[in-house]
N, C-alpha and C positions, 0 to 999 in steps of 0.2 A: 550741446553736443548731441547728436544723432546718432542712435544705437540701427545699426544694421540688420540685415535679416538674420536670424539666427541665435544675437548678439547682445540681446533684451535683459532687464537687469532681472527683471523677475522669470526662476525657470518655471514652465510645466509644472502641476501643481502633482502629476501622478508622475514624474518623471522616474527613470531606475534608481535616481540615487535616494530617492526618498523616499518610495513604497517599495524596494526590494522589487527579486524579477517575480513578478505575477504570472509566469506562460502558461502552467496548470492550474489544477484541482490546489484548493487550499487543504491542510493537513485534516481537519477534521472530517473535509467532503472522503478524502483516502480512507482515514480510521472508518466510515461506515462503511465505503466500498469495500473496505478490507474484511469485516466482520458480514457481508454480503455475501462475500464468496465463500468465506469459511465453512458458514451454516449450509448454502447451494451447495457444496463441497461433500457435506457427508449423505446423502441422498445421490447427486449423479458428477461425474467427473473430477472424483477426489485426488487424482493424481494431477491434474492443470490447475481447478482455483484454487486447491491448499497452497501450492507455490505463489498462484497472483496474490492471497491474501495475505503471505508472509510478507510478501513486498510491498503491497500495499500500506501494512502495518510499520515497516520496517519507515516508509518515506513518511508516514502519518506522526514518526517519534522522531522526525528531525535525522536520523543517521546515528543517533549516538543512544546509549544507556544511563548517562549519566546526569539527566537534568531530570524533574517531574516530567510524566510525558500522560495524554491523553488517554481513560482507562481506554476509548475503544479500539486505540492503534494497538494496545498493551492485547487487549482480546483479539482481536486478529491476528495479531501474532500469532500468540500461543494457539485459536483455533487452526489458523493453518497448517502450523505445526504438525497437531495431531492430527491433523485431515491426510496430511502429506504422508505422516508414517503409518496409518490405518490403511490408504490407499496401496502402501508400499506393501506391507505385510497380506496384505486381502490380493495383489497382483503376484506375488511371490505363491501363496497356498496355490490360488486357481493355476500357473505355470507350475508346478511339482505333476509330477505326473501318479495318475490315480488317487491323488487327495484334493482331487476339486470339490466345489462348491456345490458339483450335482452330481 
């Protein structure tokens, strides 16, 4: 018997069903990039990579809280976190009027 195109006994050896989809960054490459922007974050643009590193972190731990997750997704997180509300409250003072920054 003659297997067709397509049709072969043996599949693709990376195929989807067998290494999962690969289209991006694997979790660990995210957890750096996450704690990348967190740190950039508090020095210039803490209101844009506090949010990219929350996300970062957030895809670096899978989606969930409930399995062990990678410390550096765990730090991203939480840096962005604070980057985010440092940024929020430092954009709040300079916006009040007469209690700026200079």
């Amino acid at each position: 018997m003659m297997a067709g195109f397509g049709q072969g006994t043996r599949r693709y050896p990376r195929s989807r069903g067998r290494m999962g989809s690969r289209s991006g960054p694997d979790r660990a490459t995210l957890g750096i990039i996450g704690v990348i922007c967190a740190v950039a974050g508090f020095f210039v643009l803490g209101i844009v990579l506090g949010p990219v590193a929350i996300v970062c972190g957030w895809l670096a731990m899978g989606r969930t809280w409930s399995r062990s997750r990678p410390v550096t997704a765990l730090v991203a997180f939480v840096l962005g976190a604070i980057d985010t509300l440092l940024a929020v409250i430092w954009l709040a003072g300079a916006a009040s009027p007469g209690n700026g920054m200079f």
